[in-house]
C-alpha positions as CSV (number, residue, x, y, z in Angstrom):
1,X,66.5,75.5,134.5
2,X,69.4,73.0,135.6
3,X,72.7,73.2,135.8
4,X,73.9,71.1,132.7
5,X,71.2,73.6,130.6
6,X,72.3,76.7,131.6
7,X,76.1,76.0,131.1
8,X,74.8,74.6,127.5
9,X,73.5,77.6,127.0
10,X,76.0,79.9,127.8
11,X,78.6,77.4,126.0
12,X,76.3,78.5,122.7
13,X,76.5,82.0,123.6
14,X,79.8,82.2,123.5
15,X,80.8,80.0,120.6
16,X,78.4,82.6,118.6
17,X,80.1,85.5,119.9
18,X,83.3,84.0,119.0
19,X,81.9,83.3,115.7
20,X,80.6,86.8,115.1
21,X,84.2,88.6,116.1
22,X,85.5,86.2,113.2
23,X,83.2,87.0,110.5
24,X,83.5,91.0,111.4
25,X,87.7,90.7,111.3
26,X,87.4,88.9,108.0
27,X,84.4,90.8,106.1
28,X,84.9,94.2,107.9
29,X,88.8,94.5,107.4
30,X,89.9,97.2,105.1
31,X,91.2,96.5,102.1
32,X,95.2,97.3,102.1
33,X,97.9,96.9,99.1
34,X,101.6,97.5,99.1
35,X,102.8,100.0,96.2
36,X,106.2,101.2,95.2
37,X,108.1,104.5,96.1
38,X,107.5,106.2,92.7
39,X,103.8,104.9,92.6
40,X,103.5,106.7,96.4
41,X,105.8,109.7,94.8
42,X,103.3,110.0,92.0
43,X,100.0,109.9,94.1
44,X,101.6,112.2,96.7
45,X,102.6,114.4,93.9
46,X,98.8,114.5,92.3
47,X,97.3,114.8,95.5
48,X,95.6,111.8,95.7
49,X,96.2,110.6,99.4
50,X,94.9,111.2,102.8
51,X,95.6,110.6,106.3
52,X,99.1,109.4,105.7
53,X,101.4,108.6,109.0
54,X,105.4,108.1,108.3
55,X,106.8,105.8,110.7
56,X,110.2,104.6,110.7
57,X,110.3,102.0,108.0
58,X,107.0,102.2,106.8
59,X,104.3,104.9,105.5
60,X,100.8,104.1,106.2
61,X,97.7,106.4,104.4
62,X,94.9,106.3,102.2
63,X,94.1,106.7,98.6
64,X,91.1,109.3,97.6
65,X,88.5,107.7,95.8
66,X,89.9,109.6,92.5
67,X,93.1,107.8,92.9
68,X,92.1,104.0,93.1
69,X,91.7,103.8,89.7
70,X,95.0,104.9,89.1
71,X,96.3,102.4,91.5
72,X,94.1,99.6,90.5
73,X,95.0,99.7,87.0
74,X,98.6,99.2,87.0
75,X,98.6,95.4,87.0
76,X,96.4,95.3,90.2
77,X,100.0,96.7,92.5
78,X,101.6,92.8,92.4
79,X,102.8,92.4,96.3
80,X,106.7,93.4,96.8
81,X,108.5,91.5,98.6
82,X,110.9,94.2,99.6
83,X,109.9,96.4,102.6
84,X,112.3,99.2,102.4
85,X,110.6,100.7,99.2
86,X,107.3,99.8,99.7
87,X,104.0,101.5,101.3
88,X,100.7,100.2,102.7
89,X,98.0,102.4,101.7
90,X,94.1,101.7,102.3
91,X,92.4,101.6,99.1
């Protein structure tokens, strides 16, 4: 094989791998929305999350399955703009 092929090669290689890292960051992402205090209050309070991690200006966790549609169904949680009251939760 010459040269000129083999970089060719190699130059496709990589170009697909590159490829494939974007398509598994943009289809394989979890799914995350922002929800108020008192929506996180009343979830906590029900027992609806999981693995949740308190940092110092934001609380990161999950919702259980039984709690999505709780979530989901109060106008489909509308982004806040405001950080200080707000949570991140994997749904």
């Amino acid at each position: 094989m010459q040269k000129w092929q083999q970089q060719f090669s190699i130059g496709y290689f990589v170009i697909a791998l590159v490829l494939l890292f974007a398509l598994q960051t943009f289809f394989a992402s979890p799914h995350v929305e922002t929800i108020t205090y008192s929506q996180f209050k009343a979830l906590a309070k029900k027992g609806l999350l999981s693995n949740v991690v308190i940092g110092e200006e934001t609380i990161h966790g999950e919702i259980k399955p039984e709690g999505v549609k709780e979530v989901l169904s109060a106008d489909r949680l509308k982004p806040s703009r405001q950080t200080s009251d707000c949570f991140d939760l994997r749904v």
